[in-house]
Backbone as CSV, one residue per row, in Angstrom:
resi,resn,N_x,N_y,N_z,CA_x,CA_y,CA_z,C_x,C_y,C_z
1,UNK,102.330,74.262,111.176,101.566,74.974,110.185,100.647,75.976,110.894
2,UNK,100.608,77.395,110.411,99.799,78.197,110.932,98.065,77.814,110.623
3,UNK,97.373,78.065,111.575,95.644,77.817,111.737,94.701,78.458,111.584
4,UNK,94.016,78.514,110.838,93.605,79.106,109.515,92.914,80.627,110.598
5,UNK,92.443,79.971,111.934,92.457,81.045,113.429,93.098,82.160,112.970
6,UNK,94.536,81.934,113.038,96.087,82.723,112.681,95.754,83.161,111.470
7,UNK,95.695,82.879,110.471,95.818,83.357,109.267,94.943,84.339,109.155
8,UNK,93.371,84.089,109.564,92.103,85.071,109.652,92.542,86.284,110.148
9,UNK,93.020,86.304,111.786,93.254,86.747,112.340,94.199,88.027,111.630
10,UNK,95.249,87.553,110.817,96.545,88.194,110.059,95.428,89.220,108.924
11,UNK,94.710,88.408,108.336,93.871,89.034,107.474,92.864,90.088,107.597
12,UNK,92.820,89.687,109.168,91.567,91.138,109.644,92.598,92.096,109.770
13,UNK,93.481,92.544,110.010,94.397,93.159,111.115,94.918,93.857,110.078
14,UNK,95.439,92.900,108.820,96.129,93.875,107.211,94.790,94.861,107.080
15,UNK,93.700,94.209,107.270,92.664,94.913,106.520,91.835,96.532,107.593
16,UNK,92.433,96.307,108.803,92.038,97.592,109.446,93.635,97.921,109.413
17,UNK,94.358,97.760,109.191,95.646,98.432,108.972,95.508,99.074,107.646
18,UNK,94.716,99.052,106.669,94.710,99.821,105.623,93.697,101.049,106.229
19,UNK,93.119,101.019,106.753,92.343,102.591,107.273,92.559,102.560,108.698
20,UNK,93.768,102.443,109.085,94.644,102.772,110.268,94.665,104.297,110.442
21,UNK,93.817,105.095,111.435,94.027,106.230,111.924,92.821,106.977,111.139
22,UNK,92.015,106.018,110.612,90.803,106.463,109.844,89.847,105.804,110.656
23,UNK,89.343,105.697,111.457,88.087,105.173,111.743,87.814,103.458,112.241
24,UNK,86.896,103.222,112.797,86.198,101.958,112.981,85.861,101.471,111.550
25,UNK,85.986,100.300,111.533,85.312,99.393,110.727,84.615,98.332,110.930
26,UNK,83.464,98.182,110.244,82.244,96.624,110.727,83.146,95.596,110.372
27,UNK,82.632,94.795,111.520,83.094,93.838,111.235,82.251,92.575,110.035
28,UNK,80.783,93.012,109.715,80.726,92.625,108.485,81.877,93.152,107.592
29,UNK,81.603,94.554,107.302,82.443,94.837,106.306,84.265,94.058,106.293
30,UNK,84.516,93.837,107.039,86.158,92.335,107.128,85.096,91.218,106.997
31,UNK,84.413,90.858,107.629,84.214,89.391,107.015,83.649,89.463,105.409
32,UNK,83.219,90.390,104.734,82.840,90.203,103.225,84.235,90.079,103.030
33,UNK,85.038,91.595,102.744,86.339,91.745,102.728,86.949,90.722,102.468
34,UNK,86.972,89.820,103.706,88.277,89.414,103.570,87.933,87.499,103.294
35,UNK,86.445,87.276,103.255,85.797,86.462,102.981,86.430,84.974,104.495
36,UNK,85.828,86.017,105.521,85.378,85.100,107.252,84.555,84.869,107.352
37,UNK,84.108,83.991,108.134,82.874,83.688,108.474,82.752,84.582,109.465
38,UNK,81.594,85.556,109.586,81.231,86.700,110.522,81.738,86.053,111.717
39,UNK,81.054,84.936,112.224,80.985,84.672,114.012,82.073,83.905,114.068
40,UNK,82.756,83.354,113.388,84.397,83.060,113.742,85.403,84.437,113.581
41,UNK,85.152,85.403,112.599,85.753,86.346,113.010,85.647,87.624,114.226
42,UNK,84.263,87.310,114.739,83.890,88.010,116.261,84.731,87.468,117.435
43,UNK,84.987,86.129,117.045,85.533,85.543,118.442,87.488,85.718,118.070
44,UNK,87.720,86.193,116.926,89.131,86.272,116.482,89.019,87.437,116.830
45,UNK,88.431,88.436,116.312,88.831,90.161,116.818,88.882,89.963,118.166
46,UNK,87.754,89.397,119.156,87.924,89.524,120.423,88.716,89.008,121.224
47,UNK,89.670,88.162,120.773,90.874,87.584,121.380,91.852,88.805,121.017
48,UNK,91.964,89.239,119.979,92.996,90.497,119.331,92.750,91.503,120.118
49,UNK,91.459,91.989,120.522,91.199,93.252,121.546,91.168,92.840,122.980
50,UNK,91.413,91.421,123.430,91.926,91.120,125.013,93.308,91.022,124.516
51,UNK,94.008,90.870,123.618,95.604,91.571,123.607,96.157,92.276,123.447
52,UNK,94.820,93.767,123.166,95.507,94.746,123.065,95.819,95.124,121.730
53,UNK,95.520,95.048,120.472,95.760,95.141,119.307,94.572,95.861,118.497
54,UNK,93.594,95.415,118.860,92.523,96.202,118.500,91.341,96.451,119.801
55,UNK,91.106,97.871,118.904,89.753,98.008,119.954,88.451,98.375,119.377
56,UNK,87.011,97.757,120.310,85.923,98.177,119.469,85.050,99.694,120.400
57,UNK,84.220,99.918,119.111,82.669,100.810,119.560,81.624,100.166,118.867
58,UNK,81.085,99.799,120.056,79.664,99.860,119.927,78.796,101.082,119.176
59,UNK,77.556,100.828,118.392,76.858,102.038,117.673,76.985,102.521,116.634
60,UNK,76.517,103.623,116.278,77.066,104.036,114.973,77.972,104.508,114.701
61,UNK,78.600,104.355,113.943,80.187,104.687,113.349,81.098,104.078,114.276
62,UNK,80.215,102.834,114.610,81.652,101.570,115.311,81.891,100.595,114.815
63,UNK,82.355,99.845,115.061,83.285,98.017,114.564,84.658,98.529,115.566
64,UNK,85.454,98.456,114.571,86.957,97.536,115.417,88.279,98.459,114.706
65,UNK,88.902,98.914,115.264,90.174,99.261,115.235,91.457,99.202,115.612
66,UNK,92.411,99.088,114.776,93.808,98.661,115.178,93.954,99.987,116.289
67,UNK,95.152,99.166,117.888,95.450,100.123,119.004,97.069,100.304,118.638
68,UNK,97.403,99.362,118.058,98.680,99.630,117.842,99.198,100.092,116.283
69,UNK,100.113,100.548,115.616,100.556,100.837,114.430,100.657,100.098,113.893
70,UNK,100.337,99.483,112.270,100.667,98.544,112.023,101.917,97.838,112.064
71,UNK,103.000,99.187,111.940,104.347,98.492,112.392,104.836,97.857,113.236
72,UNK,103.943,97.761,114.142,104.239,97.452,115.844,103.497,96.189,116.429
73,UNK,102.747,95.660,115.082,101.982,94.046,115.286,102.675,93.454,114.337
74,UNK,103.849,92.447,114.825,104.457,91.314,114.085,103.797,90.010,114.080
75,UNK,104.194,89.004,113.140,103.420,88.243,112.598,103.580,87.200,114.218
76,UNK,105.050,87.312,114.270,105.493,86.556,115.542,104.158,86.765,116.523
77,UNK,103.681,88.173,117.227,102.640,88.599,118.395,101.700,88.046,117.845
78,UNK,101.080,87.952,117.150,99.847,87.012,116.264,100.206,85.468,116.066
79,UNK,100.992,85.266,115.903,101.180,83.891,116.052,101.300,82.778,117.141
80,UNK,101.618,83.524,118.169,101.904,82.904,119.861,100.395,83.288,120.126
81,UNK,99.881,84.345,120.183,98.345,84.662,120.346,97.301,83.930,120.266
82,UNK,97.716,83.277,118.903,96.433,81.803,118.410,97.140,80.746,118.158
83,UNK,98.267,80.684,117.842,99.139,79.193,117.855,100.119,78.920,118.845
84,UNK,100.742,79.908,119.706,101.551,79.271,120.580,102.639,79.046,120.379
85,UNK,103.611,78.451,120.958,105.317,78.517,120.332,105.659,78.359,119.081
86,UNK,106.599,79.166,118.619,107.147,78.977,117.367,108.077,78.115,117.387
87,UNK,108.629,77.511,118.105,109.332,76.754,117.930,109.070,75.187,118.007
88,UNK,109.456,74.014,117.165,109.650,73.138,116.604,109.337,72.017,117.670
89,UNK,109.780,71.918,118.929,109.737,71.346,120.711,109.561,71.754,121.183
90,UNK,109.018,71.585,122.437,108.838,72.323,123.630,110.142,72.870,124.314
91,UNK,111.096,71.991,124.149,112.223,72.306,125.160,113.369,73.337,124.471
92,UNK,112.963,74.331,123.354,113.516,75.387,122.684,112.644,76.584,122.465
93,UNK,111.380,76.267,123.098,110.649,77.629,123.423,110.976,78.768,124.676
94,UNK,110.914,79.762,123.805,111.257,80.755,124.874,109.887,81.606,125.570
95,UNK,109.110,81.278,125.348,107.504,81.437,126.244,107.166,80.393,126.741
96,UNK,106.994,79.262,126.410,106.319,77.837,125.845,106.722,77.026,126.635
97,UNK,108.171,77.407,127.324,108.805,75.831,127.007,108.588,74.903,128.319
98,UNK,108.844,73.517,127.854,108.475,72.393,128.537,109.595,71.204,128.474
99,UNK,110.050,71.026,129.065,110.510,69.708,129.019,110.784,68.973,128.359
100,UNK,111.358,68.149,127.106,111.266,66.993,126.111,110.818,65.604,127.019
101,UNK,109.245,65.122,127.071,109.412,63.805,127.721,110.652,62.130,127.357
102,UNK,111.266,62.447,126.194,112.046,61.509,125.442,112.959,62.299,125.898
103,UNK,113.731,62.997,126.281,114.893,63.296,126.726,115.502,63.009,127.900
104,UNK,116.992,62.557,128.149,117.276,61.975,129.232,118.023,63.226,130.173
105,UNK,118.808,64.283,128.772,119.615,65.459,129.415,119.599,66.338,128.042
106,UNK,119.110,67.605,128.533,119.115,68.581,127.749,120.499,69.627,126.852
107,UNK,121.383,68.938,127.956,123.104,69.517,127.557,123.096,68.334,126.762
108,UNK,122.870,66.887,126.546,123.734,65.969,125.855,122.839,65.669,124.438
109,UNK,122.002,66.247,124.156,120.964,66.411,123.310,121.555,66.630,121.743
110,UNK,121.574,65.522,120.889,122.105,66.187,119.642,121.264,67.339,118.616
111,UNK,119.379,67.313,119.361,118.733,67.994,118.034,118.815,69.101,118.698
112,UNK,118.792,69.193,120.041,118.512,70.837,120.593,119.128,72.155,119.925
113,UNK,120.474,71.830,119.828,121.093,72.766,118.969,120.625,73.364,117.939
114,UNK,119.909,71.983,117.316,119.335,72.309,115.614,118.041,73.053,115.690
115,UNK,117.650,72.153,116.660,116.271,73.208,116.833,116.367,74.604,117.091
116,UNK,117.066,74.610,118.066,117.236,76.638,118.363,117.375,76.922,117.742
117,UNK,118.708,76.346,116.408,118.970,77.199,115.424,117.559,77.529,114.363
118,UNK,116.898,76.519,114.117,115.542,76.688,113.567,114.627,77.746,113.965
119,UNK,114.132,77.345,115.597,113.557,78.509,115.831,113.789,79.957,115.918
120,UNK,115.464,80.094,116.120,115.782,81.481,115.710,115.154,82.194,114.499
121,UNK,115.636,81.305,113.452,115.779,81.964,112.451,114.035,82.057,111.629
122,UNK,113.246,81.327,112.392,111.699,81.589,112.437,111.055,82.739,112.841
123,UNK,111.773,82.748,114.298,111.395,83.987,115.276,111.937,85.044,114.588
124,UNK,113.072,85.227,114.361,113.427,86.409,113.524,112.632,87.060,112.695
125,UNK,112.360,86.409,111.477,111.657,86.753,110.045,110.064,86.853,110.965
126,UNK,109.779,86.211,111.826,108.540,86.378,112.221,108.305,87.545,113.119
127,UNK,109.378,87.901,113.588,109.496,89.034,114.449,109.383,90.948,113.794
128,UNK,110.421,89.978,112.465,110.413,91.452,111.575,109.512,91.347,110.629
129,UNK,108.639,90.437,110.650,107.597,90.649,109.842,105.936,91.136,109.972
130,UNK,105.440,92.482,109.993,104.643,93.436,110.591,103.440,93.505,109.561
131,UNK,102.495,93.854,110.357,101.060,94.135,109.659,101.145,95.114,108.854
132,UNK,102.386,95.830,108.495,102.637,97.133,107.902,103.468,96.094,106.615
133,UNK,104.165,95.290,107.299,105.015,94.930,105.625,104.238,94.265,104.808
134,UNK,102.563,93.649,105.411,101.738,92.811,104.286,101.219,94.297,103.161
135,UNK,100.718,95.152,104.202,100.664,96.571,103.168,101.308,97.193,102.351
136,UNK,102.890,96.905,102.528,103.748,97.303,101.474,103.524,96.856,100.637
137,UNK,103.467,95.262,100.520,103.694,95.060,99.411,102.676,94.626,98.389
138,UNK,101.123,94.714,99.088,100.008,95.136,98.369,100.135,96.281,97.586
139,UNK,100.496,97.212,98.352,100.968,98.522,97.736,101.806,98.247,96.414
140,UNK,102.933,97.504,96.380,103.884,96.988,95.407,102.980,96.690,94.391
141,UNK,102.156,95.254,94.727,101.482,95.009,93.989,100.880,95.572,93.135
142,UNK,100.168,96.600,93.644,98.744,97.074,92.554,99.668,98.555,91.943
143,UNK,100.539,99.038,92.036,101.056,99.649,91.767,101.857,98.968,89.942
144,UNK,102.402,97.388,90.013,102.450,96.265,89.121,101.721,96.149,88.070
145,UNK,100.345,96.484,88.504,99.141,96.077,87.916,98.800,97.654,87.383
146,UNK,99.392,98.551,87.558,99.071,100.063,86.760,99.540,99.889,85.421
């Protein structure tokens, strides 16, 4: 299950992805927004801007801005960021991986299979799924609501 870390994190990132190429934003203004707790979301942006995803200014007319496009931050890069493998075991991670301590041989393994197949098809949808496609379909949304 993603951690609520992750989820915040997803939620700041939609929300400077909507004034992407417009400016800094306070980071009060995301924690009202997006309803964070200010100083848990200081220590979430600042893990996001030691990866490169956002960056801040200090002063006036600073807070925090997306470095990359929103198209170009998948849910997957945010998710290994604050949660770590996507996959199901250790011994089917492809960053992550570790060993199964209950395993005797990794070729004679009946779940391994199942698992990869799992985590593929996680990594995938998580891979193609971008800080730009939560905006689409807000966009969808309120467009619904006209």
């Amino acid at each position: 299950m993603m951690s609520m870390k992750c989820k915040y994190a997803i939620k700041a990132l939609v929300r400077l992805g909507q004034r992407f190429g417009q400016g800094y934003m306070q980071t009060k203004d995301i924690s009202e927004k997006e309803q964070i707790p200010k100083k848990f979301l200081e220590q979430i942006l600042l893990e996001l801007k030691h990866a490169r995803m956002v960056n801040s200014k200090q002063g006036l007319g600073g807070g925090y801005c997306l470095v990359k496009h929103p198209k170009d931050i998948s849910v997957a890069d945010v998710y290994r960021l604050f949660d770590g493998a996507i996959a199901l075991v250790p011994c089917v991670s492809l960053n992550f991986y570790e060993k199964c301590d209950d395993c005797k041989s990794e070729n004679d393994c009946m779940f391994r299979p199942e698992f990869i197949k799992i985590r593929e098809g996680a990594r995938e949808v998580m891979s193609k799924t971008s800080i730009h496609s939560f905006l689409q379909h807000a966009k969808k949304q309120s467009k619904k609501k006209k």
